[in-house]
Structures are given as structure tokens and as C-alpha cells.
C-alpha positions in Angstrom: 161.2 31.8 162.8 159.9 30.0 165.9 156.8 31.0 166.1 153.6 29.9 164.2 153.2 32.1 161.2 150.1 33.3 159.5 150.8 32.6 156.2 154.3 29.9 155.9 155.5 27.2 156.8 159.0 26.1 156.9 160.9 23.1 156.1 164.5 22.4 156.1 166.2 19.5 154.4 169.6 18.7 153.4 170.8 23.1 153.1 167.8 23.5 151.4 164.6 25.8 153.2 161.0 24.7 151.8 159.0 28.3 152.7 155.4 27.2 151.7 152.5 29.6 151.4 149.4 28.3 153.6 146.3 30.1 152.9 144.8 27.9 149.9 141.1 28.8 150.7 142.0 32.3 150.1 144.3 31.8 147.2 147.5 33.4 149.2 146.5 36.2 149.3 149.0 38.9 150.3 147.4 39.8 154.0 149.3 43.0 155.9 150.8 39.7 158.2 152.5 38.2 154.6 154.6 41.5 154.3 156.4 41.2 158.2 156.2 37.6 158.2 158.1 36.8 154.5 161.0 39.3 154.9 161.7 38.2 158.4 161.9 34.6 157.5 163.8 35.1 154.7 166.1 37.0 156.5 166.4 34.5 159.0 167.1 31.4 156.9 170.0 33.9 155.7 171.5 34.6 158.6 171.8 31.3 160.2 174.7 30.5 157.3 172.8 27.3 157.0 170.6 27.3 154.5 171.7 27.2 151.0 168.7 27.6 148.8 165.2 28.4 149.3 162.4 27.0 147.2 159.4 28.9 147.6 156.1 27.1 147.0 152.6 27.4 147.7 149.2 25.2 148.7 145.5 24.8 146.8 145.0 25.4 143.3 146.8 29.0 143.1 150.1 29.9 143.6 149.3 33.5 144.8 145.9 35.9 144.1 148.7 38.9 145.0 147.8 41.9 147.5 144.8 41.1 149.8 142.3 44.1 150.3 142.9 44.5 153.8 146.5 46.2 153.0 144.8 48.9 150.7 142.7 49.5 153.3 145.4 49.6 155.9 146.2 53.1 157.7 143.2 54.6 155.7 141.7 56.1 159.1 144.6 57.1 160.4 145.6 59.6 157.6 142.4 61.0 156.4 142.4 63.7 158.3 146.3 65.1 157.9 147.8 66.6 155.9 148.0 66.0 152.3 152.1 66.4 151.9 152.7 64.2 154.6 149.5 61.6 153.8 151.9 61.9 150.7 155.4 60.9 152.3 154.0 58.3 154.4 152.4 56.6 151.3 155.9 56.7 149.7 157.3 54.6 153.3 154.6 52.4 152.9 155.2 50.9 149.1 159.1 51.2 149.8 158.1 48.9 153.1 156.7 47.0 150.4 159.2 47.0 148.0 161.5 46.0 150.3 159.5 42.6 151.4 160.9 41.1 147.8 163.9 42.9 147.4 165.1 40.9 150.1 165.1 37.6 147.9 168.3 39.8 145.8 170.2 40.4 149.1 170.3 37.3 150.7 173.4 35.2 150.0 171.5 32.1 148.7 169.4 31.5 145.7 165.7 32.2 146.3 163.3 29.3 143.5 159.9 30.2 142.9 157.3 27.0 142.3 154.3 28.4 140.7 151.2 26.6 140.3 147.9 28.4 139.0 147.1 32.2 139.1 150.4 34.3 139.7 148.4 37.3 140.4 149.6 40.8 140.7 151.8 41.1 143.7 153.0 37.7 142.5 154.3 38.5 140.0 155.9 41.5 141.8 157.3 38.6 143.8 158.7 35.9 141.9 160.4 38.7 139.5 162.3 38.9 142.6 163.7 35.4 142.9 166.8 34.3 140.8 164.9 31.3 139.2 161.2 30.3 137.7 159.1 26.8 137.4 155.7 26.6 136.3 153.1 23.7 136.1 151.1 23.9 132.5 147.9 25.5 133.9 150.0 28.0 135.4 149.4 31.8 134.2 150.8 35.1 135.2 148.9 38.6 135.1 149.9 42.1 136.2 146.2 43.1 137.6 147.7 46.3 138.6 146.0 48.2 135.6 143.2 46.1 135.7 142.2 48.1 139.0 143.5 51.5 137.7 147.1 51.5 139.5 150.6 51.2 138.5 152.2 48.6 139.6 154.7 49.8 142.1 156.3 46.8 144.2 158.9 45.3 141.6 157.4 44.1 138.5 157.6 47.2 135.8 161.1 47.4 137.4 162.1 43.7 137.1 160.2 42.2 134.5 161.7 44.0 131.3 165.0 42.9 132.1 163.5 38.9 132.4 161.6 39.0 129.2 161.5 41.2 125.9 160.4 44.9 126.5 157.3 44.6 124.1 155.9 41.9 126.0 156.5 43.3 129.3 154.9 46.2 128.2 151.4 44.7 126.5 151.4 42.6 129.9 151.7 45.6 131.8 149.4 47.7 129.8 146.7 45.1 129.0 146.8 42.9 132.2 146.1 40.2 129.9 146.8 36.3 131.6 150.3 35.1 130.2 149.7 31.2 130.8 152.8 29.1 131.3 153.7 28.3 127.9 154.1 31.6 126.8 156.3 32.3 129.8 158.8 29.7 128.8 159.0 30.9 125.6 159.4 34.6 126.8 162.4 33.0 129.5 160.0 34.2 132.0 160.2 30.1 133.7 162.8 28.2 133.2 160.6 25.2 132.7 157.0 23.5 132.6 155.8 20.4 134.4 152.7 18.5 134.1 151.7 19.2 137.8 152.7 20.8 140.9 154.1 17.6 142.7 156.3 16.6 139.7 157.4 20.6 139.3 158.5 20.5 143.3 160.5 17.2 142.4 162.6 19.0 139.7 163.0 22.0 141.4 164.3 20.1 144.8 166.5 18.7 142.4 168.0 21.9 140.7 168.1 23.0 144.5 169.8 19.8 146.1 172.2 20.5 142.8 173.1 24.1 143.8 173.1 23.1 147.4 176.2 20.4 147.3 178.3 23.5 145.6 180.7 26.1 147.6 178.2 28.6 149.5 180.9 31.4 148.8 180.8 30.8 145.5 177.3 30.5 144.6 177.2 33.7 147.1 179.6 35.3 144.9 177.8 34.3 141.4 174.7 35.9 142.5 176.0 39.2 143.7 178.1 39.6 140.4 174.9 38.8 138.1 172.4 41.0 140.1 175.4 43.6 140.0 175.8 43.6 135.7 171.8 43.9 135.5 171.6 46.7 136.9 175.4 48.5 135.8 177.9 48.6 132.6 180.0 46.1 131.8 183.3 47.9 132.8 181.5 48.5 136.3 180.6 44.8 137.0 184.2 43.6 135.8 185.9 46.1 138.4 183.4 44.9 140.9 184.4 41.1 140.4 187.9 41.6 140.5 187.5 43.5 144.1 185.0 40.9 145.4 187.5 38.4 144.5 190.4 39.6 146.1 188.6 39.7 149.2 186.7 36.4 148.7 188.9 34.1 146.8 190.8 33.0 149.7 188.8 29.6 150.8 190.1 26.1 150.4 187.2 25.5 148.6 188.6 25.0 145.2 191.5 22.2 147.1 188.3 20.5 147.7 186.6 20.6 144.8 189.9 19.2 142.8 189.9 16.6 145.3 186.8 15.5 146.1 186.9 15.5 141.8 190.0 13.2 141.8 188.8 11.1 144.8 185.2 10.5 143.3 183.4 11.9 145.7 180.6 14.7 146.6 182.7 17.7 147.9 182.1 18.9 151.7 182.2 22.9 152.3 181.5 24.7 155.1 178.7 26.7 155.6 178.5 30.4 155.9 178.9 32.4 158.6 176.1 33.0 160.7 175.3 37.0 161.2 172.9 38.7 163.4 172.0 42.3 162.3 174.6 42.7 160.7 177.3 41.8 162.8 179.3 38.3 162.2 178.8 35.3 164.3 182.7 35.1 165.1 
């Protein structure tokens, strides 16, 4: 995105997209501007076939405080007075609007990193249950404040979360909306590791990204459609769906330069992905 946004900034480096949340004197929270402005960046980054990982971080002392007030409170005025059914139906638009704002990290073609530091609060956690991969710094802690205000959770977490970690712990998190610190999180599989600070975390994780970023696009595209794919169906179902994506997809010259770049002792070079504009190819 061109323009200034409210609560990101973005920096590109070597294929790899740096989307930082700015609002550290109000803990990141999750203003109504967050919910346009994330999805549309996202989105972006995507489409320009450029970008082959995103790390997303954040500033101050938390990573995220989750949902600000102001989005509770949004479009309370303009429904109190209809009726209840369709107060109803647009309620259901608005969390799937919602929903929708993480679920875009799983349809993207790259890799989306969380960097937490601090409190991963609520819609946080709805959040980075969304991207593919998790780093933590040690005083880093996660809690599903949902039930600590008397509401389910409803923007990812009960639906991500118990296929990251085991069931039972997933569900005294979600039930107790007790702080998991960082520790605990590793141990659970929750992060895939634990740094000291936040500047030696962003290091390591630029590193894991700078790794992912020097492979095929296509194929790390491919990878994370076919593990998203066997979460969520049978085994039969995701090996049928690999064999078709492959037929289709395993036609680049990318492996010929993978097994010579290997032999010649050198990083390999591959093309970036297409560019698309809503939905249409860049060709």
C-alpha cells in the first residue's frame, strides 16, 4: 500500500515484506482501521508475485492487546433500533468480515511469520493462530481474554488453536483465559522457538525467512496449500489433491536449477510469481 497507514509499516528486503505494527502507546490495539488496513496489505504484498515471506512484528513492550473497544462499539447506533433478525444477520457479516482479516494469512501464496514480543492478547492470538510459523521472546505470554469478558471467542482461535497444540490445553486456555507465557508455548509447539529479546528473535526469524525466501516460490506455494489442505481433510482427500495440484504445477524448470545451481555451488535463482490483480493474472 502507498498510502500512510494507521497502524503498519512496511518494509521490503531481499523477497522478504517486514509488516510492523505501530501503535506501541496503545499496545496494538486492534482499531476498526487494523481490520481494512491488514487484509489489504497482505493482499497486496501477495499479488505483486514479489514478496516471498512476510514477517509480521510489532513495536513497544507488547506484541498486540487484541480488539480495541472502539470495534465493539462500532455500528451500535445504527442497529438499535431494527430489527432483531436482521441486527442478527448483520452481526454474523460483521465477525465473518472479521474472520476473514486473518484468514487471509492461509490464502496468500507465501509464508506469513509471527514475531511476538509481550502480551499476545485475545484477537492476537486469533491472529498469529493464523500464520504458518511462531517466535516468542521469554517474557512473551499468550491469553484468550475472550471469556475473561463473557464472549466466545469467534475470530479464529477455538477453530485454529486445537489443531497447534493438545486439545486439553487449548481447552483450559480457552475456558480459564489464564496467561500461557512463552515457555509453556514451546513446549505445547504453540512457537517454534524462544529468544532472549525481541531484537535477537527478529534476527532468527529474518534468517528462517531469508532461508525460505532463496527456495522455488512454486514450490513453497505448493507446500503450503497441501499442509493447510490435510489439516482440515482425510488423508485420502489431501493425497488426491497433491497429485492434481502437481500435474498442473510441476511443470517449472525449477528443479534444472536447483540440480544445477547444487552441482555448480551456487545459490539457486527462480523467478518470482506472477503478479495478479483481483484475481486475474498479470500476463
Amino acid at each position: 500500500m502507498t498510502e500512510q497507514m494507521t497502524c503498519f509499516d512496511v518494509e521490503t528486503s531481499d523477497e522478504v515484506a517486514t509488516v510492523t505494527m505501530k501503535r506501541p502507546e496503545r499496545f496494538n490495539s486492534m482499531i476498526p482501521e487494523f481490520w481494512t488496513e491488514l487484509p489489504s496489505l497482505i493482499r497486496e504484498l501477495d499479488s505483486s508475485g514479489e514478496v516471498r515471506v512476510v514477517v509480521l512484528a510489532s513495536t513497544g513492550r507488547h506484541f498486540c492487546s487484541g480488539m480495541d473497544l472502539a470495534v465493539f462499539g462500532d455500528g451500535d447506533s445504527a442497529t438499535s433500533s431494527k430489527d432483531p433478525g436482521r441486527v442478527g444477520a448483520m452481526t454474523r457479516m460483521n465477525v465473518l468480515h472479521l474472520q476473514e482479516t486473518f484468514s487471509v494469512f492461509e490464502k496468500v501464496r507465501m509464508p506469513v511469520i509471527a514475531a511476538i514480543q509481550g502480551g499476545c492478547v485475545g484477537g492476537a492470538v486469533d491472529m498469529v493462530t493464523a500464520a504458518d510459523m511462531r517466535y516468542a521472546t521469554e517474557d512473551a505470554f499468550f491469553c484468550i481474554q475472550e471469556i475473561n469478558i463473557g464472549m466466545t471467542a469467534d475470530v479464529g482461535t477455538l477453530q485454529r488453536l486445537p489443531k497447534l497444540i493438545p486439545e486439553g490445553v487449548c481447552r483450559e486456555l480457552s475456558y480459564t483465559g489464564r496467561r500461557m507465557p512463552a515457555s509453556e508455548a514451546k513446549s505445547v509447539g504453540l512457537v517454534n522457538e524462544v529468544f532472549t529479546d525481541q531484537e535477537t528473535m527478529l534476527d532468527a526469524v529474518h534468517e528462517v525467512a531469508a532461508e525460505i525466501a532463496e527456495k522455488s516460490p512454486l514450490a513453497v506455494w505448493g507446500t503450503k496449500q497441501m499442509i493447510n489442505y490435510a489439516r482440515d481433510h482425510s488423508t485420502a482427500d489431501s493425497l488426491d489433491h497433491i497429485a492434481t495440484w502437481n500435474a498442473g504445477m510441476f511443470r517449472s524448470g525449477d528443479m534444472k536449477e536447483a540440480f544445477t545451481a547444487q552441482a555448480e555451488k551456487r545459490t539457486p535463482e527462480f523467478e518470482d510469481l506472477l503478479p495478479y490483480r483481483n484475481g486475474v493474472s498479470g500476463l
